[in-house]
PDB file as gemmi writes it, atoms N, CA and C in Angstrom:
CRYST1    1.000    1.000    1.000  90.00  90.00  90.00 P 1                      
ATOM      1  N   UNK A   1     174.446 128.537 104.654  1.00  0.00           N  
ATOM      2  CA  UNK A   1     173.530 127.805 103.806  1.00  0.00           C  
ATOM      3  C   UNK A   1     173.678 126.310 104.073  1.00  0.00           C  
ATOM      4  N   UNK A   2     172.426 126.230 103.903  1.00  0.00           N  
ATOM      5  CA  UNK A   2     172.464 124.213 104.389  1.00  0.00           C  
ATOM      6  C   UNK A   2     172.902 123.422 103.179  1.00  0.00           C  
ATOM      7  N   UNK A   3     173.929 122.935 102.336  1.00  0.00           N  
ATOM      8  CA  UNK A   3     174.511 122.353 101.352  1.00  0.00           C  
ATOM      9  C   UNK A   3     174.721 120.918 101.486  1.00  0.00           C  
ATOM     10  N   UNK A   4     174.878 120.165 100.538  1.00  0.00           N  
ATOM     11  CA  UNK A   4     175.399 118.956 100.734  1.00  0.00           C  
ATOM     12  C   UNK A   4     176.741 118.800 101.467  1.00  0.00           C  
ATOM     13  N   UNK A   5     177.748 119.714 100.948  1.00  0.00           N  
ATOM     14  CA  UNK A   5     178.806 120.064 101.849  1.00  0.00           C  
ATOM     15  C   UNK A   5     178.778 120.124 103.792  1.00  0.00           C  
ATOM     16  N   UNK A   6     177.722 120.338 104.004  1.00  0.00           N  
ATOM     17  CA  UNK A   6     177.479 120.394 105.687  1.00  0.00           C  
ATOM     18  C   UNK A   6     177.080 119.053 106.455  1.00  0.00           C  
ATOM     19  N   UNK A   7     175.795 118.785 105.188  1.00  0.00           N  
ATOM     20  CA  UNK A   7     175.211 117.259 105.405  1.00  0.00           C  
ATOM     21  C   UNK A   7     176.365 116.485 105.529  1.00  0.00           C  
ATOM     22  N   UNK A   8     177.447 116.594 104.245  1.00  0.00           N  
ATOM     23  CA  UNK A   8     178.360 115.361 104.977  1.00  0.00           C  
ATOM     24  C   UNK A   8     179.466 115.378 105.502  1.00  0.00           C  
ATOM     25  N   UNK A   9     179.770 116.517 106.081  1.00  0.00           N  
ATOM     26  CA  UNK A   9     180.507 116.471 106.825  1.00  0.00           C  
ATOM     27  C   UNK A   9     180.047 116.621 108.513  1.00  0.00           C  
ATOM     28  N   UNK A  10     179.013 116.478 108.555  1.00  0.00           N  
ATOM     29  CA  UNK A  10     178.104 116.028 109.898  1.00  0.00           C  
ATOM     30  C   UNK A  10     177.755 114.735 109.901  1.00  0.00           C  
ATOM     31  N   UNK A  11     176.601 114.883 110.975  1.00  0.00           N  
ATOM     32  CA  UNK A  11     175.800 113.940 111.104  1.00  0.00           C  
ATOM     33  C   UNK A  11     175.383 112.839 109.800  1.00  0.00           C  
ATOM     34  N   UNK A  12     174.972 113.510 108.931  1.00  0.00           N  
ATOM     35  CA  UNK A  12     174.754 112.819 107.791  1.00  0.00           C  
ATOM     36  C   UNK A  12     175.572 112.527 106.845  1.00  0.00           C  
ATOM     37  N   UNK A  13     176.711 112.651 106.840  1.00  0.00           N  
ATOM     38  CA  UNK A  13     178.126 111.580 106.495  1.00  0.00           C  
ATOM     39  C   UNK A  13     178.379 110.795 107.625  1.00  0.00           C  
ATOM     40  N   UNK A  14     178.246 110.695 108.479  1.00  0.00           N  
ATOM     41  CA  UNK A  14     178.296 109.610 109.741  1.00  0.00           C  
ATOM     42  C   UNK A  14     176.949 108.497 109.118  1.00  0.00           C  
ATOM     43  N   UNK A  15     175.710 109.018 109.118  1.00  0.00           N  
ATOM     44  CA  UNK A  15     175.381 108.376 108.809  1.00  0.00           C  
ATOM     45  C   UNK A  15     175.239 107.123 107.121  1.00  0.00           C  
ATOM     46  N   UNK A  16     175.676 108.302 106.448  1.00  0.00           N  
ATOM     47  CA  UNK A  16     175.562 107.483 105.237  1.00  0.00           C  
ATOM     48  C   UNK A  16     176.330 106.783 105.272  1.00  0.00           C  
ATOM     49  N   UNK A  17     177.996 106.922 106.141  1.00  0.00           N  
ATOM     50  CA  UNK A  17     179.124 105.715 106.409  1.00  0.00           C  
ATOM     51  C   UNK A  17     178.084 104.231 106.683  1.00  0.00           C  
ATOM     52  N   UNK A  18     177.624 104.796 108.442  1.00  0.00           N  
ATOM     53  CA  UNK A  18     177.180 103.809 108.523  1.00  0.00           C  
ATOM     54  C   UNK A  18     176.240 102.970 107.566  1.00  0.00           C  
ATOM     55  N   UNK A  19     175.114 103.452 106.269  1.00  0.00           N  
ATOM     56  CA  UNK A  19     174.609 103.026 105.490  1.00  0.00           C  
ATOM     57  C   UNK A  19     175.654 102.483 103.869  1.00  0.00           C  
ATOM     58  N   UNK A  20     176.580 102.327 104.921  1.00  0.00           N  
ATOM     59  CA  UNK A  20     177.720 101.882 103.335  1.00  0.00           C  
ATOM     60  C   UNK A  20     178.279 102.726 102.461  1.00  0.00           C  
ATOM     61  N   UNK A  21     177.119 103.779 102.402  1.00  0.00           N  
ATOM     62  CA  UNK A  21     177.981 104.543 101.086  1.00  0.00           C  
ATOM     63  C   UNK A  21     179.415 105.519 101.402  1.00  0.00           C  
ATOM     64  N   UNK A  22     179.690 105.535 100.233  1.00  0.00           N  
ATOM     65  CA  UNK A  22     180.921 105.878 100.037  1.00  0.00           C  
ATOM     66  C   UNK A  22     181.143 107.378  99.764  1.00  0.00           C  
ATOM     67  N   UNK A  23     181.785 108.265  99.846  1.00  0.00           N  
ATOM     68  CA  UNK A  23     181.569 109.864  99.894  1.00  0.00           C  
ATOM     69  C   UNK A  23     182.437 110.515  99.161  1.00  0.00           C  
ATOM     70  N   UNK A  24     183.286 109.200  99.368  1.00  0.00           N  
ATOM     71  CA  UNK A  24     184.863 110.040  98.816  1.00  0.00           C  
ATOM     72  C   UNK A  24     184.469 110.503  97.467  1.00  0.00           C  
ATOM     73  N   UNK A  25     185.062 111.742  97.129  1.00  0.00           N  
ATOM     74  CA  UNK A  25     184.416 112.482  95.437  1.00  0.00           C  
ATOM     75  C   UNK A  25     183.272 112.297  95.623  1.00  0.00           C  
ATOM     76  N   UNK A  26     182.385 112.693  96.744  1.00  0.00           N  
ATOM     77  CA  UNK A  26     180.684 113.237  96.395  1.00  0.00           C  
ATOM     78  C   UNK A  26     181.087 114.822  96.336  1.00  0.00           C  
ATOM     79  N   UNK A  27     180.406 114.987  95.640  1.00  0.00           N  
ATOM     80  CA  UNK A  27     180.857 116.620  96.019  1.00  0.00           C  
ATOM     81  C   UNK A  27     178.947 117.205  96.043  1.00  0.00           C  
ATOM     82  N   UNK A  28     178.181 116.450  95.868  1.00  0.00           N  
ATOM     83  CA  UNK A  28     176.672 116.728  95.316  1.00  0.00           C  
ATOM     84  C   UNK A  28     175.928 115.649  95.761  1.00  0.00           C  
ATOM     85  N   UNK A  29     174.408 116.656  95.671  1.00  0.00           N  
ATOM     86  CA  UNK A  29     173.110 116.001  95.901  1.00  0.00           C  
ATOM     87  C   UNK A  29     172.880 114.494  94.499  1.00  0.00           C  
ATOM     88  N   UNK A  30     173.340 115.206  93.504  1.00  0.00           N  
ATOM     89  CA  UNK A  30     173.476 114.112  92.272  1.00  0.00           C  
ATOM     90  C   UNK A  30     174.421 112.886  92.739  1.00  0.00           C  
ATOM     91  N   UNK A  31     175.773 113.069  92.931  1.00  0.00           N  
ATOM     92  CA  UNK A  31     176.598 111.819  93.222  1.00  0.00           C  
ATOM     93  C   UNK A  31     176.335 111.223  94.183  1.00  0.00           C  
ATOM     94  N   UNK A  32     175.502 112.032  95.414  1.00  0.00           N  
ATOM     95  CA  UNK A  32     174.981 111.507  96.644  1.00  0.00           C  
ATOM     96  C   UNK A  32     173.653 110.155  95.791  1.00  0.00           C  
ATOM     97  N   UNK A  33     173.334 110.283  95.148  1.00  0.00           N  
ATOM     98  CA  UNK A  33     171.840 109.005  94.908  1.00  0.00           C  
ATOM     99  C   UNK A  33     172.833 108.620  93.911  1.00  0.00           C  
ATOM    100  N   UNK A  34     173.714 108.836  93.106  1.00  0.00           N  
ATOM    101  CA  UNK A  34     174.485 107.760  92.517  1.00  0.00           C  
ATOM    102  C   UNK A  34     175.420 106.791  93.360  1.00  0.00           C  
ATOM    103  N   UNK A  35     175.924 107.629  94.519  1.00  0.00           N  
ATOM    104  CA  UNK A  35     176.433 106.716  95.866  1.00  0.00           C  
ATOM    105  C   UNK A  35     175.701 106.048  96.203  1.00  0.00           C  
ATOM    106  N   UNK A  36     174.522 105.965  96.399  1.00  0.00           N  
ATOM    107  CA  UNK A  36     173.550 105.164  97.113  1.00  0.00           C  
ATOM    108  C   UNK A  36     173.223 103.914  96.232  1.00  0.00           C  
ATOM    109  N   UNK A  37     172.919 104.538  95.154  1.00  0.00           N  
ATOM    110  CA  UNK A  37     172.365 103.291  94.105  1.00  0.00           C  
ATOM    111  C   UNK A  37     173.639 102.037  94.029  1.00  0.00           C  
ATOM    112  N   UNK A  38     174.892 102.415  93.882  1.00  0.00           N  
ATOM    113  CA  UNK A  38     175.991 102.133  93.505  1.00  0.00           C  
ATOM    114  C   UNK A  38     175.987 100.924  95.113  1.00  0.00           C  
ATOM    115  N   UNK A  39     175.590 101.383  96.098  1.00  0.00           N  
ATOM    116  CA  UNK A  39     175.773 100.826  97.353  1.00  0.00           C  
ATOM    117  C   UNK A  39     174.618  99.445  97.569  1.00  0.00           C  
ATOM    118  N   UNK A  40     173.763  99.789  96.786  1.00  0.00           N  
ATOM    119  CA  UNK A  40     173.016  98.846  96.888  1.00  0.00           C  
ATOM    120  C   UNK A  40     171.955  98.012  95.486  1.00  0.00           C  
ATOM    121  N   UNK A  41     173.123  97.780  94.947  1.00  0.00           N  
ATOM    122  CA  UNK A  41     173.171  96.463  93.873  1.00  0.00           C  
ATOM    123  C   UNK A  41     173.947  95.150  94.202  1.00  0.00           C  
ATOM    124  N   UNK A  42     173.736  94.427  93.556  1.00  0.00           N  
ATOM    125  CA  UNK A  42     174.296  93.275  93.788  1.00  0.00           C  
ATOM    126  C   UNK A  42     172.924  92.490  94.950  1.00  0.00           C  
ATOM    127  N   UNK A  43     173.553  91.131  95.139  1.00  0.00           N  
ATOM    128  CA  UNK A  43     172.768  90.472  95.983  1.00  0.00           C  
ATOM    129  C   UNK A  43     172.183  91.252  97.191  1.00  0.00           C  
ATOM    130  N   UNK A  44     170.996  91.308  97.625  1.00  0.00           N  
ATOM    131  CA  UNK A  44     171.050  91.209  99.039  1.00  0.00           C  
ATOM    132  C   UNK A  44     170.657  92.732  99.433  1.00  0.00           C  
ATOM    133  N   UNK A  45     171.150  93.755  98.217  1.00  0.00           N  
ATOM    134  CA  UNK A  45     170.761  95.187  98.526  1.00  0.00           C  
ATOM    135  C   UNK A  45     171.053  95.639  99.552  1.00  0.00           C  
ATOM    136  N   UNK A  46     172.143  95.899  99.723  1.00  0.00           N  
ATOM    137  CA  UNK A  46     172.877  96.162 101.275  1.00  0.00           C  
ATOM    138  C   UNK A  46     172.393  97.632 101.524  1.00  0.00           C  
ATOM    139  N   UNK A  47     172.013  98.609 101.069  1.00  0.00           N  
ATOM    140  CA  UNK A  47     171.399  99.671 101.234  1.00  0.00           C  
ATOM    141  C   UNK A  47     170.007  99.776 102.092  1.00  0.00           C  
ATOM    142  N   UNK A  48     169.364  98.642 101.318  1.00  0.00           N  
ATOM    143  CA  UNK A  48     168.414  98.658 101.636  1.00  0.00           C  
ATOM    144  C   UNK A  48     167.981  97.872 103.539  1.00  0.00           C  
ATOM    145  N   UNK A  49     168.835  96.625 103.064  1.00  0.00           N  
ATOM    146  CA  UNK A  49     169.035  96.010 104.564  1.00  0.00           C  
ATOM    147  C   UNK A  49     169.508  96.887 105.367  1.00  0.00           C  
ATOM    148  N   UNK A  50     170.662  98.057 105.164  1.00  0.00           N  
ATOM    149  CA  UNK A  50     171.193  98.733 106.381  1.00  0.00           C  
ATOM    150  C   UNK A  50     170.609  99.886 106.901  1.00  0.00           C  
ATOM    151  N   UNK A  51     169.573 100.188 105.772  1.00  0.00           N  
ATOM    152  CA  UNK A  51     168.489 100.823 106.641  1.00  0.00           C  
ATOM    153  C   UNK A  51     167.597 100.497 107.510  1.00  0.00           C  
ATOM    154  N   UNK A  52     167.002  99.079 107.050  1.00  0.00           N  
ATOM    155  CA  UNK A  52     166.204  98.326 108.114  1.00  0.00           C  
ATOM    156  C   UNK A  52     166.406  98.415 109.219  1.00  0.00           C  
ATOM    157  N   UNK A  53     168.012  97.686 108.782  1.00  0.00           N  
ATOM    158  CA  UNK A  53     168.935  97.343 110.445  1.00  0.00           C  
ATOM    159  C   UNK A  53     169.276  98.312 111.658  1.00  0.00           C  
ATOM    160  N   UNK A  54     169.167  99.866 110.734  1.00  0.00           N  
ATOM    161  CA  UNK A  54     170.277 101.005 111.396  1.00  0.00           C  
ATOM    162  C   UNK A  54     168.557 101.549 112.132  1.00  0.00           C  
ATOM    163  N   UNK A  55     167.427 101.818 111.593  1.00  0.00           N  
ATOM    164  CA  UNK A  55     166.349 102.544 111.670  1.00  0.00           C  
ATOM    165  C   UNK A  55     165.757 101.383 113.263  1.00  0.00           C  
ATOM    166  N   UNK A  56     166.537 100.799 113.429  1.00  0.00           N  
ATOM    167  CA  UNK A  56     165.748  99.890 114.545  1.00  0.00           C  
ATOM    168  C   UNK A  56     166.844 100.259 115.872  1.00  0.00           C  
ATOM    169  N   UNK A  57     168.217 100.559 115.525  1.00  0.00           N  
ATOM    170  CA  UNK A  57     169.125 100.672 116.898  1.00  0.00           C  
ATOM    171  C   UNK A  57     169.499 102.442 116.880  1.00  0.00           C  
ATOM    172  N   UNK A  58     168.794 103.014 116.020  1.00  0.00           N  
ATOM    173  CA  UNK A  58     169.875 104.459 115.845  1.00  0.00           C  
ATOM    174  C   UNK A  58     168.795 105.257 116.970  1.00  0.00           C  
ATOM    175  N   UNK A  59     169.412 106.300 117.408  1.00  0.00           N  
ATOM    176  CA  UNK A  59     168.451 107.918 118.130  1.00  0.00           C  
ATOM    177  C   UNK A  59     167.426 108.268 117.500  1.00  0.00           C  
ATOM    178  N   UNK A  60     166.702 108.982 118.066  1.00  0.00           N  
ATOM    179  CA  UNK A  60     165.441 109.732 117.596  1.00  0.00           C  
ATOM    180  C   UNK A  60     166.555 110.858 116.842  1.00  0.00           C  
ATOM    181  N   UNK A  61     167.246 111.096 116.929  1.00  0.00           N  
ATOM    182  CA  UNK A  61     167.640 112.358 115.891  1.00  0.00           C  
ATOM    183  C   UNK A  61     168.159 111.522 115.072  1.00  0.00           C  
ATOM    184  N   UNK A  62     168.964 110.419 115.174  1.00  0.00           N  
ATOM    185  CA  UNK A  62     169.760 109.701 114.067  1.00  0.00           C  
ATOM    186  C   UNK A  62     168.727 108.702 112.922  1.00  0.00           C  
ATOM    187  N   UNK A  63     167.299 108.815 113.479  1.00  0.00           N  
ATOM    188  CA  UNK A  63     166.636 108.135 112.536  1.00  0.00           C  
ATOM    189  C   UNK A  63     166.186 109.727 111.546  1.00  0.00           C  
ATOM    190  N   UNK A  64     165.613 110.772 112.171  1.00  0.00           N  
ATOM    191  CA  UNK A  64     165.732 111.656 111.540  1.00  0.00           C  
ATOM    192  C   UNK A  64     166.461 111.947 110.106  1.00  0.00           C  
ATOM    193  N   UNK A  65     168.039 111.566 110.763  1.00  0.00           N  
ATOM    194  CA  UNK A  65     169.096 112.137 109.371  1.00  0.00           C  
ATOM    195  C   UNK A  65     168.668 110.586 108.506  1.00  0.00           C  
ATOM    196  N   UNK A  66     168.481 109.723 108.947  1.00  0.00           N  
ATOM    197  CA  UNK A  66     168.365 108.626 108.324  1.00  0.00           C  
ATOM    198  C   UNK A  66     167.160 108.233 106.579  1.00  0.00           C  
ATOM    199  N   UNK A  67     166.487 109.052 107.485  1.00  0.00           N  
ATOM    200  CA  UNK A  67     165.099 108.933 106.558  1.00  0.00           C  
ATOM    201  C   UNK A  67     165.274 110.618 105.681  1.00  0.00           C  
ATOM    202  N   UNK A  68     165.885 111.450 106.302  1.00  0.00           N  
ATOM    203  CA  UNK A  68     166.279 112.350 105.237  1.00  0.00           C  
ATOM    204  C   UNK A  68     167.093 111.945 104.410  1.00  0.00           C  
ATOM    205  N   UNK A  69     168.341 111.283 104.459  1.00  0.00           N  
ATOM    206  CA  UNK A  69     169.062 110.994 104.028  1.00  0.00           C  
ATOM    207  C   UNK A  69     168.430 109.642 102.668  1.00  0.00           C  
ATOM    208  N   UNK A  70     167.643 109.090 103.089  1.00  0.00           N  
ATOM    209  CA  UNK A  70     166.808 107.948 102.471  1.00  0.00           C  
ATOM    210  C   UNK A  70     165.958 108.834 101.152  1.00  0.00           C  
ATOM    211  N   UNK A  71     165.346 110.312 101.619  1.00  0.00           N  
ATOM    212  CA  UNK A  71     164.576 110.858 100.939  1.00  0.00           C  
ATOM    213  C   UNK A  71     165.438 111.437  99.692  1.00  0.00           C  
ATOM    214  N   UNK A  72     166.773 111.983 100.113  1.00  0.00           N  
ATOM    215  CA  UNK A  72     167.374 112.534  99.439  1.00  0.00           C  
ATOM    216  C   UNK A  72     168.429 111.834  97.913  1.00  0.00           C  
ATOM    217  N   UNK A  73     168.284 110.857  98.750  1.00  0.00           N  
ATOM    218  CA  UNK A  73     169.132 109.441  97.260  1.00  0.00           C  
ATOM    219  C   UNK A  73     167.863 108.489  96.848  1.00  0.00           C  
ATOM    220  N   UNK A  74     166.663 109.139  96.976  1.00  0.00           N  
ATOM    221  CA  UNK A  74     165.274 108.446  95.827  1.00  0.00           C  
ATOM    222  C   UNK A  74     165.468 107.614  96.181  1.00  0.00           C  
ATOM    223  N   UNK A  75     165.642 107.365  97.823  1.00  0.00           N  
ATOM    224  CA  UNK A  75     164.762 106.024  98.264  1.00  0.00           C  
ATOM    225  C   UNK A  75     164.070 106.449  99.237  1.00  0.00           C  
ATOM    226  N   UNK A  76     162.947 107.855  99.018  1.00  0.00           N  
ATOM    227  CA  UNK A  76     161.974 108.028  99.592  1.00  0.00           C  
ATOM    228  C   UNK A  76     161.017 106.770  99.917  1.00  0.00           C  
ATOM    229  N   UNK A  77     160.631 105.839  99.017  1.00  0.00           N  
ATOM    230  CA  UNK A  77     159.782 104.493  99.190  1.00  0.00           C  
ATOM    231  C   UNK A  77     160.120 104.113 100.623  1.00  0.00           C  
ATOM    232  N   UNK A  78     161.557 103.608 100.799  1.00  0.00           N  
ATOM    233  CA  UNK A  78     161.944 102.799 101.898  1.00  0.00           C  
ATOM    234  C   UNK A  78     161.726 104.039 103.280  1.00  0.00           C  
ATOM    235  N   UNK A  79     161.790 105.608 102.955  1.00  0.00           N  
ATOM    236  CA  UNK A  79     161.511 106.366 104.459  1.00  0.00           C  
ATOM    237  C   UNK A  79     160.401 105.609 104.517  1.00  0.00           C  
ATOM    238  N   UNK A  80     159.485 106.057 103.655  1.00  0.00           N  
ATOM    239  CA  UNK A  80     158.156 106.004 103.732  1.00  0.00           C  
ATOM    240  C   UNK A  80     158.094 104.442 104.834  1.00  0.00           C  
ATOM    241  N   UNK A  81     158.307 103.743 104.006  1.00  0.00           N  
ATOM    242  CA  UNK A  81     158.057 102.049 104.690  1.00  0.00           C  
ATOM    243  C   UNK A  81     158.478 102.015 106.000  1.00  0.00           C  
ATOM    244  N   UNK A  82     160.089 102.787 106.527  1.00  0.00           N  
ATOM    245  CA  UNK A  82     160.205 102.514 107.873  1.00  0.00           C  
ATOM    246  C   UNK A  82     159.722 103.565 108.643  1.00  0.00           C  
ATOM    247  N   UNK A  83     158.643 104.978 108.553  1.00  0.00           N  
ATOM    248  CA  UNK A  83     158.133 105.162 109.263  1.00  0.00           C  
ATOM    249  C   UNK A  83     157.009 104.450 109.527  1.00  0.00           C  
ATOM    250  N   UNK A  84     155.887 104.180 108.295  1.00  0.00           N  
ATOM    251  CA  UNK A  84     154.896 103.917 108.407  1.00  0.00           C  
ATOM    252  C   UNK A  84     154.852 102.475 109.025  1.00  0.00           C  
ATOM    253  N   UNK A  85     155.868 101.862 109.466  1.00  0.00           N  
ATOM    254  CA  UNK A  85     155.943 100.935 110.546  1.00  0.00           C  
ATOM    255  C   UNK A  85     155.912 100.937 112.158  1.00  0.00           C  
ATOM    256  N   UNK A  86     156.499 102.653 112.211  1.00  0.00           N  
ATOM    257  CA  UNK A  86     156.320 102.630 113.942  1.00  0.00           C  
ATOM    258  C   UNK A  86     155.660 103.393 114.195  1.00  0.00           C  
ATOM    259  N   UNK A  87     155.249 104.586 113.457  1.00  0.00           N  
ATOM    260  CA  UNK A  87     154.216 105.714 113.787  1.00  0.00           C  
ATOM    261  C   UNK A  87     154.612 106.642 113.832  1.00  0.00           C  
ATOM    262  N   UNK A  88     156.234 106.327 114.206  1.00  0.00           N  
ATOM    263  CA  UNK A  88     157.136 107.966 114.773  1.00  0.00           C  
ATOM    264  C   UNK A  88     157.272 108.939 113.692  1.00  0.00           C  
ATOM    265  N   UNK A  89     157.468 108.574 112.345  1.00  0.00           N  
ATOM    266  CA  UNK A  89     157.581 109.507 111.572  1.00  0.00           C  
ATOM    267  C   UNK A  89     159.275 110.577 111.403  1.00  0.00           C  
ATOM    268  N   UNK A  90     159.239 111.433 110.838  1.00  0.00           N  
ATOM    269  CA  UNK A  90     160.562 112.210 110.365  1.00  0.00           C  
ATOM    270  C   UNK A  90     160.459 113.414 111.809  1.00  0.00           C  
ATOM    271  N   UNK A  91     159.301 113.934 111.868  1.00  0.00           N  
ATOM    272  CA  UNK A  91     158.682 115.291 112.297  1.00  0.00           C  
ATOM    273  C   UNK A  91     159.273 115.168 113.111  1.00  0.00           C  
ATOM    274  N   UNK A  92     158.226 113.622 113.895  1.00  0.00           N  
ATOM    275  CA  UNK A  92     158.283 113.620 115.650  1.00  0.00           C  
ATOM    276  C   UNK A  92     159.690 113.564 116.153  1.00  0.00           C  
ATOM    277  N   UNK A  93     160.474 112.996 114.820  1.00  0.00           N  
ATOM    278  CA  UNK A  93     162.020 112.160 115.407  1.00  0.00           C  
ATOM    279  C   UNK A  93     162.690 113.630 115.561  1.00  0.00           C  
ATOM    280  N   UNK A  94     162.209 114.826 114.992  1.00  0.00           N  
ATOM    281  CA  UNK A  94     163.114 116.456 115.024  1.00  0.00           C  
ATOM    282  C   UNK A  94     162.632 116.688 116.060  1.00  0.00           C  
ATOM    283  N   UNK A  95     161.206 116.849 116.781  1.00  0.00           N  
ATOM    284  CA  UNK A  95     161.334 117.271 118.045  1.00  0.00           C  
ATOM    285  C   UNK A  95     162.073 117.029 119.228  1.00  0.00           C  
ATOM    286  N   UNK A  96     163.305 115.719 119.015  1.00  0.00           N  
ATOM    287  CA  UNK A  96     164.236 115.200 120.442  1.00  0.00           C  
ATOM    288  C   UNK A  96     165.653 115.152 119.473  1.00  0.00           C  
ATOM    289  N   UNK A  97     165.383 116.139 118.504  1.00  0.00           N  
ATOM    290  CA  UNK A  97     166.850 116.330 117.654  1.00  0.00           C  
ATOM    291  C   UNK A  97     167.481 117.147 118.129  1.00  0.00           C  
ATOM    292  N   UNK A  98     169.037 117.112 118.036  1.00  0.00           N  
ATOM    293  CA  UNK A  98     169.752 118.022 118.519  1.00  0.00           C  
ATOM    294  C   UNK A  98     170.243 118.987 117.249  1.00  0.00           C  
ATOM    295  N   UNK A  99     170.952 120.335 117.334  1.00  0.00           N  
ATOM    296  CA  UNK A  99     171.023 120.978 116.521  1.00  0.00           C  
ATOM    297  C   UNK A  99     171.947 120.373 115.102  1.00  0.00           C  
ATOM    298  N   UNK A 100     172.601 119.865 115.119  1.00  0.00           N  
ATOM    299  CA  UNK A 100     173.315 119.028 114.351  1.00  0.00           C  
ATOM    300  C   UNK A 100     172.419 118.440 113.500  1.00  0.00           C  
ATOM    301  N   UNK A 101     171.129 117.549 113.703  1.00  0.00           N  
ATOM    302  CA  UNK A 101     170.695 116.345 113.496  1.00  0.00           C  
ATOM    303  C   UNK A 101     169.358 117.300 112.608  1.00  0.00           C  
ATOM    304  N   UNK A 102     169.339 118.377 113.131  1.00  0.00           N  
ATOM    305  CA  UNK A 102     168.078 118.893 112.436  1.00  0.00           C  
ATOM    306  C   UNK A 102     168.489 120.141 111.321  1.00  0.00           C  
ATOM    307  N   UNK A 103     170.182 120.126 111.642  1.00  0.00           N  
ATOM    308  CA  UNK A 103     170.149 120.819 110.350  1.00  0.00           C  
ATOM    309  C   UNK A 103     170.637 119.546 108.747  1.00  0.00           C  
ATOM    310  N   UNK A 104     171.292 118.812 109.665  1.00  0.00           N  
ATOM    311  CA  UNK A 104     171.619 117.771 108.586  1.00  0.00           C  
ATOM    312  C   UNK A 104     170.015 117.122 107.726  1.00  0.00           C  
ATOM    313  N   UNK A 105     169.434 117.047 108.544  1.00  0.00           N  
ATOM    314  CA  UNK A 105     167.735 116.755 107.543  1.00  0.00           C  
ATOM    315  C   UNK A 105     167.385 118.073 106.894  1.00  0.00           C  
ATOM    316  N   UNK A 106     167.783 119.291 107.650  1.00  0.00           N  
ATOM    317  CA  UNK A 106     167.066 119.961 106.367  1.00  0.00           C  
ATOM    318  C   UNK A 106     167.819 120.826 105.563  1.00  0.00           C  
ATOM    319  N   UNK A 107     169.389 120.004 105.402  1.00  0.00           N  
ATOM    320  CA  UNK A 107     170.093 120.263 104.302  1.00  0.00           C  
ATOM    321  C   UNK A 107     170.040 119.093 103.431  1.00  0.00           C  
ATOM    322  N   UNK A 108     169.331 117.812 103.629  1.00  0.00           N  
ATOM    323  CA  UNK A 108     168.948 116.786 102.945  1.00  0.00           C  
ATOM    324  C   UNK A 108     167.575 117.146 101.836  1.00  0.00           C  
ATOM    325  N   UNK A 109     166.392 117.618 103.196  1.00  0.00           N  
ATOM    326  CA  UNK A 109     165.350 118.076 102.592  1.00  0.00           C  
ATOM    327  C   UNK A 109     165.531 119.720 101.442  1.00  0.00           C  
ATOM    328  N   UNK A 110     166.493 120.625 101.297  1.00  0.00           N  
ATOM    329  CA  UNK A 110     167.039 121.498 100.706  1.00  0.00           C  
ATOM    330  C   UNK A 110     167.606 120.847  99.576  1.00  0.00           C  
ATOM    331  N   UNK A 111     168.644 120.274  99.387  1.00  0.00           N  
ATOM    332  CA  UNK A 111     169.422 119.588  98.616  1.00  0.00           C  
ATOM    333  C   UNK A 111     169.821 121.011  97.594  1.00  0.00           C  
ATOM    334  N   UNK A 112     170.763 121.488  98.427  1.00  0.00           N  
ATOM    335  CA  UNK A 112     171.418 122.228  97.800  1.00  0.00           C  
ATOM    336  C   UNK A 112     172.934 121.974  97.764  1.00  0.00           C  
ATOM    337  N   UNK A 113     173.801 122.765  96.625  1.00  0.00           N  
ATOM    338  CA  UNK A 113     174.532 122.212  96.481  1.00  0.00           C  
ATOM    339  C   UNK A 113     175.956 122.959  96.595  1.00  0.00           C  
ATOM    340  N   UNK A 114     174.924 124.456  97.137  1.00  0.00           N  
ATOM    341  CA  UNK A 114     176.119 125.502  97.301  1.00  0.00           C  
ATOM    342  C   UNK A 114     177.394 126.130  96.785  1.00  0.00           C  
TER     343      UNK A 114                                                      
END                                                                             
């Protein structure tokens, strides 16, 4: 089963590192968007900037987990914004995903908690 448990201990705990958040005691899809929120308060919204930043140098599979990962801590808004900037979208970025990268999005898009 695709769980939050898989998401982060893959690809998509790699990535949420790289997006700042913190994991330690996530055990859930719930503490996962309280990690996130928690990551990006204060000045400057570092959440939000390190998506900008990461969605411009990461893989076609690593933007994938990225924008799942974005969808899954209710900052669907910001997927939305950094696809609808290049055209590529979530879809296209799974067709040059590797198996890793496409189960971590659709244990994001699942959000189960196992």
């Amino acid at each position: 089963m695709l769980t939050f448990q898989m998401f982060a201990a893959g690809p998509g705990g790699e990535m949420s590192r790289r997006l700042g958040l913190r994991l330690d005691g996530v055990s859930d899809w719930t503490g996962f968007a309280v990690a996130a929120s928690a990551a990006n308060r204060g000045p400057g919204a570092a959440l939000v900037a390190a998506a900008r930043e990461l969605y411009c140098h990461v893989s076609t599979g690593e933007r994938a987990v990225l924008l799942a990962a974005l969808w899954a801590a209710d900052y669907a808004w910001l997927a939305d914004e950094l696809m609808s900037g290049d055209g590529r979208g979530i879809w296209r970025g799974l067709d040059c995903a590797d198996d890793a990268h496409r189960q971590a999005v659709s244990a994001a898009l699942v959000r189960a908690n196992g």
